[in-house]
Structures are given as C-alpha cells and as structure tokens.
C-alpha positions as CSV (number, residue, x, y, z in Angstrom):
1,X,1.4,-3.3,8.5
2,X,4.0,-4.0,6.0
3,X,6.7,-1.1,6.5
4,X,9.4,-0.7,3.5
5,X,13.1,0.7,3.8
6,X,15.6,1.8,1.8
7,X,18.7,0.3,3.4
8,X,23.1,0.8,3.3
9,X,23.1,-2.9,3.9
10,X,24.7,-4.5,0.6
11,X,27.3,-6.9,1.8
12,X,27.4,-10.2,3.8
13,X,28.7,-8.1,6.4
14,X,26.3,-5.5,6.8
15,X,23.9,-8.1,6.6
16,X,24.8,-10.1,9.8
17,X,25.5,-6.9,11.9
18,X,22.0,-5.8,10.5
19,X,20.3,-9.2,11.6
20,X,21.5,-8.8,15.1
21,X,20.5,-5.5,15.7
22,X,17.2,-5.9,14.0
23,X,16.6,-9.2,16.4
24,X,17.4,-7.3,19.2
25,X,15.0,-4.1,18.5
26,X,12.3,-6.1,17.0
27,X,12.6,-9.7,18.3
28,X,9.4,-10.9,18.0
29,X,8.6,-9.1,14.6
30,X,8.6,-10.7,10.7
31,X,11.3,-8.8,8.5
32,X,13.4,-9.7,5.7
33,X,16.2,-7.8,3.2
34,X,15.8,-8.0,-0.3
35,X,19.5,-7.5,-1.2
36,X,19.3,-8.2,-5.1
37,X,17.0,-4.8,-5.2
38,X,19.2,-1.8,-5.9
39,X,18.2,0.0,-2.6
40,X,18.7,-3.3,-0.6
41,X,14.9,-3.0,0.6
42,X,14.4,-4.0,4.2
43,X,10.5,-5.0,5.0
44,X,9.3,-5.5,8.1
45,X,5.9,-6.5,9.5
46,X,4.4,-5.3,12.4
47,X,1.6,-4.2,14.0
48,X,3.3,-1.5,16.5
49,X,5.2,1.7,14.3
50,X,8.4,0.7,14.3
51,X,9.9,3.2,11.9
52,X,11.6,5.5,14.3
53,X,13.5,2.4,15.8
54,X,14.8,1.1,12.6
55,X,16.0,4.3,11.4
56,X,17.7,5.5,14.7
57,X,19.1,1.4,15.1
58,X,22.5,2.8,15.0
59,X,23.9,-0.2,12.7
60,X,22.9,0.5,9.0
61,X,21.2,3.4,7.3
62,X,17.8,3.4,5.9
63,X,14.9,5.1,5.0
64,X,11.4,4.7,4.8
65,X,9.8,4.3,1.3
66,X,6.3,5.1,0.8
C-alpha cells in the first residue's frame, strides 16, 4: 500500500535528518519526498501500517493525506 503525507520537510536540512530517521523506523521499506510539491509529499510503500510511526517519528511533521 502506497501511504501519502503531508510533510514540514522543505530544506536540505530537514531532508537528511528526515532520511535518517525514516531509515531507522522503516529500514527495509520503499519511500521517497517529493519536495518540489507544495506540501513536500512523503510516500512510502509498505505492506505493514506504518502511519502511526511516521507521524509520532519525532524528526519532521506530517500528515496523512487521503
């Protein structure tokens, strides 16, 4: 399942911190930011629900868009 966020993550910054705390909640899952959107969409596949780990990840703010 393809899950969609909404996301704080607009700077290069953000970004790394973001990629390591998504790699270390999720490390063997597909996911990707999509920074040039105007919510700075994170998606992530996974067959597991995964949403209340990425919202409580404690780096970056986001939520899920349905």
């Amino acid at each position: 399942m393809i899950y969609i966020f909404k996301t704080s993550v607009d700077t290069k910054l953000k970004l790394e911190l973001a990629t390591t705390r998504i790699n270390q909640l999720l490390p063997m899952v597909k996911w990707n930011f999509d920074l040039e959107d105007c919510d700075n969409i994170l998606r992530i596949d996974s067959d597991t629900d995964i949403c209340d780990i990425i919202i409580q990840n404690g780096v970056f703010e986001c939520v899920e868009l349905n």
